[in-house]
N, C-alpha and C positions, 0 to 999 in steps of 0.2 A: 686889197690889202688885208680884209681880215683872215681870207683864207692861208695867206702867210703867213700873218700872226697867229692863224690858231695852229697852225703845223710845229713854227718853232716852238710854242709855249707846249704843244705837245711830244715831241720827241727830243727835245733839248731841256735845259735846266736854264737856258737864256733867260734874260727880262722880258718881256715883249707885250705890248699893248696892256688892256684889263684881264684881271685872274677873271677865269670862269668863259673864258672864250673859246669855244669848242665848235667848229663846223667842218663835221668831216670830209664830207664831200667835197667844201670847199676846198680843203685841205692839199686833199689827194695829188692833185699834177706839182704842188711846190715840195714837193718830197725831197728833186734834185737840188733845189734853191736851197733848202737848210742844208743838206749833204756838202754845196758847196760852200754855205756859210763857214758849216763844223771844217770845212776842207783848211779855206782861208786864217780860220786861227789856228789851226793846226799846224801850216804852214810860217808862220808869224812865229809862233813858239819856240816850233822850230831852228829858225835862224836864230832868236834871241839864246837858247840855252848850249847848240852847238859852238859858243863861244867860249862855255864853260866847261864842258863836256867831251867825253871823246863817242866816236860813232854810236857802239855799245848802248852807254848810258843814254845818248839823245833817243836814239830807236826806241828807248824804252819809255825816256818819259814821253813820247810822242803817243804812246801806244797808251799809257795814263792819262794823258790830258787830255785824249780825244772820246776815253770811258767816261770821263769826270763831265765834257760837255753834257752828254746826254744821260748823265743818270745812271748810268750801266744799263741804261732803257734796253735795248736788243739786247746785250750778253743775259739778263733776267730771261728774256724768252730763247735766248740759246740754249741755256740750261733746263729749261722745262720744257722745250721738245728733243733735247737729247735723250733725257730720261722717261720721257712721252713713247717715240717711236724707236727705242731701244726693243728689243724682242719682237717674238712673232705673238704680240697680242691683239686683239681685235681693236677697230677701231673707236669703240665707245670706251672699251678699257684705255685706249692709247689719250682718249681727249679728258679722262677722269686723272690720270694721271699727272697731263700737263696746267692741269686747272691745282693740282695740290703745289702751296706754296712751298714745302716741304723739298730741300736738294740730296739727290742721291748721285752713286759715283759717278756714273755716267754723266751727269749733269759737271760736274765737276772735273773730270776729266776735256768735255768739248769744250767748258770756257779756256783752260786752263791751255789746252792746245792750242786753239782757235787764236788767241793772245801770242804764245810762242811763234805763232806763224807769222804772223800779223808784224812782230816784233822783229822776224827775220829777214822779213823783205821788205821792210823800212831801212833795216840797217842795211842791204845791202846795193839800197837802192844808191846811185850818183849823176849818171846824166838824168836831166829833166827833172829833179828829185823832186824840186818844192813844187812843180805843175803838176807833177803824180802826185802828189799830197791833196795838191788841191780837188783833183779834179773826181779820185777814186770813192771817196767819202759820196760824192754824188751819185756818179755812178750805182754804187750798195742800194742808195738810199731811193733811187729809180728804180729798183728791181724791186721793192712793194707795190708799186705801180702796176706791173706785171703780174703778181701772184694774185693781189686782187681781179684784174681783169682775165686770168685765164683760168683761175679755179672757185670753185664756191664754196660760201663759209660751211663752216665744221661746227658751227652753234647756233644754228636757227633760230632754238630756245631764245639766245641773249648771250652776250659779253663785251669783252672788251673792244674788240673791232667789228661786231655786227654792225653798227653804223654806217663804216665803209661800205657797206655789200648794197646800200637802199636803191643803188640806181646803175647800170650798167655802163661800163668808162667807157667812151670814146675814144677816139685819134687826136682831139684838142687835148685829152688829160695826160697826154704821152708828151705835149709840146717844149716843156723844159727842159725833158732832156735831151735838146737839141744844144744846152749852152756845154754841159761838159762835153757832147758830142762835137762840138764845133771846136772848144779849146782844143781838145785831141791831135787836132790837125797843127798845132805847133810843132807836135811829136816828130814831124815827116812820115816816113815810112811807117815807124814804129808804130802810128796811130793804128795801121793794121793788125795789129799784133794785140795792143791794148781791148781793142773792140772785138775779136776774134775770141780774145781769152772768154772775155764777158759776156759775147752769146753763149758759149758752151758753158758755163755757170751757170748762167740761169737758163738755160733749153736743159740742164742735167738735175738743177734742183728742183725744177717744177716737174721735170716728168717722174723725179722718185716721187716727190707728193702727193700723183695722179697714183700711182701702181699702191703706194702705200697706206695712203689716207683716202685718193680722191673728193679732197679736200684741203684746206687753208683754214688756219688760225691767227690770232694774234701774234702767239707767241711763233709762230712758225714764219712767219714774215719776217718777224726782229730775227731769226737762225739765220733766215734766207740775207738779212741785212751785213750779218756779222761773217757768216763764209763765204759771204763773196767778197766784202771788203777784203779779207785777211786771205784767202785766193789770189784776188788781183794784185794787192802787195807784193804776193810771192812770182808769184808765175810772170809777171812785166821785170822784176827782178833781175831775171836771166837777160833778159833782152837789153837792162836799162842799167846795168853796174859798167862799173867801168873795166 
């Protein structure tokens, strides 16, 4: 449990257990467990505001309420490796960059899109809606799972996620995401679609980070978090409207 509790209290703004609970490692496999937590009130909200709402506005505040759970945790590292691996700069310039708090346009442009996506294929989503709600957020949130176990860190030195790097993930740290993987199959068919989208997302964002950094950061995990989320939104979309 407290590896749960330190994941939530780390990538959420939730309550959860004592402040100061930090054990990454242990962290790491419940990645999908909060993604589905974040999924579930998201889905919840959902239903409740779509009462008051017409599509438009719900899509939108879904796409608010699900920033506000976590802090804007990953959109922060959206923006600072859009503006990180913008240009053909070297890599030590690319990681000096996304380490300044400082937002330039580039940063500002990929949250700003990344959101509009996100936003697009919430609204257009209908059949399956609140399962895709729930289950996508997880999904994202397992694809840190993978960055860490296929790439190595880009800070040796020290940071934010050097912690994660201390010991090499196995096949048990992959094991949760067999619950949104399982829910999926409510989908029917479609689940193929859903899972198909999601390898090519993450088999595309890891291998640009190989060619470009070969390396991982923090903040390039939370990018990797928030373009697939706001990806799979769109792209199940076509499959899932009515």
């Amino acid at each position: 449990m407290r590896g749960l509790i330190s994941a939530i209290r780390f990538i959420t703004v939730l309550p959860a257990g004592e402040s100061g609970t930090f054990e990454p490692l242990r962290m790491i496999p419940f990645f999908p467990v909060v993604g589905l937590l974040l999924g579930v009130l998201t889905a919840g909200f959902d239903l409740v505001v779509s009462h008051f709402w017409s599509g438009p506005t719900v899509a939108l505040l879904d796409v608010l309420f699900l920033a506000a759970l976590t802090g804007a945790f990953h959109i922060d590292g959206l923006g600072d490796t859009a503006d990180g691996l913008y240009g053909r700069r070297s890599r030590e310039k690319s990681l000096a960059i996304m380490k300044d708090s400082r937002i330039g346009i580039m940063a500002l442009m990929a949250v700003v899109s990344v959101l509009a996506v996100k936003w697009a294929g919430i609204y257009e989503l209908d059949d399956h809606r609140l399962l895709l709600i729930i289950i996508i957020p997880a999904y994202a949130r397992g694809s840190m799972i993978m960055g860490i176990f296929r790439l190595p860190y880009g800070r040796p030195e020290g940071g934010t996620g050097l912690a994660f790097f201390g010991e090499k993930l196995g096949v048990s740290d992959f094991k949760w995401l067999a619950i949104p993987l399982s829910l999926s199959l409510l989908l029917g068919w479609k689940c193929f679609w859903l899972n198909a989208v999601y390898g090519i997302l993450v088999f595309a964002l890891l291998l640009f980070y190989k060619k470009r950094m070969g390396c991982v950061t923090g903040d390039m995990l939370g990018a990797m978090t928030e373009i697939i989320e706001a990806g799979l939104f769109l792209m199940v979309s076509m499959g899932f409207a009515a």
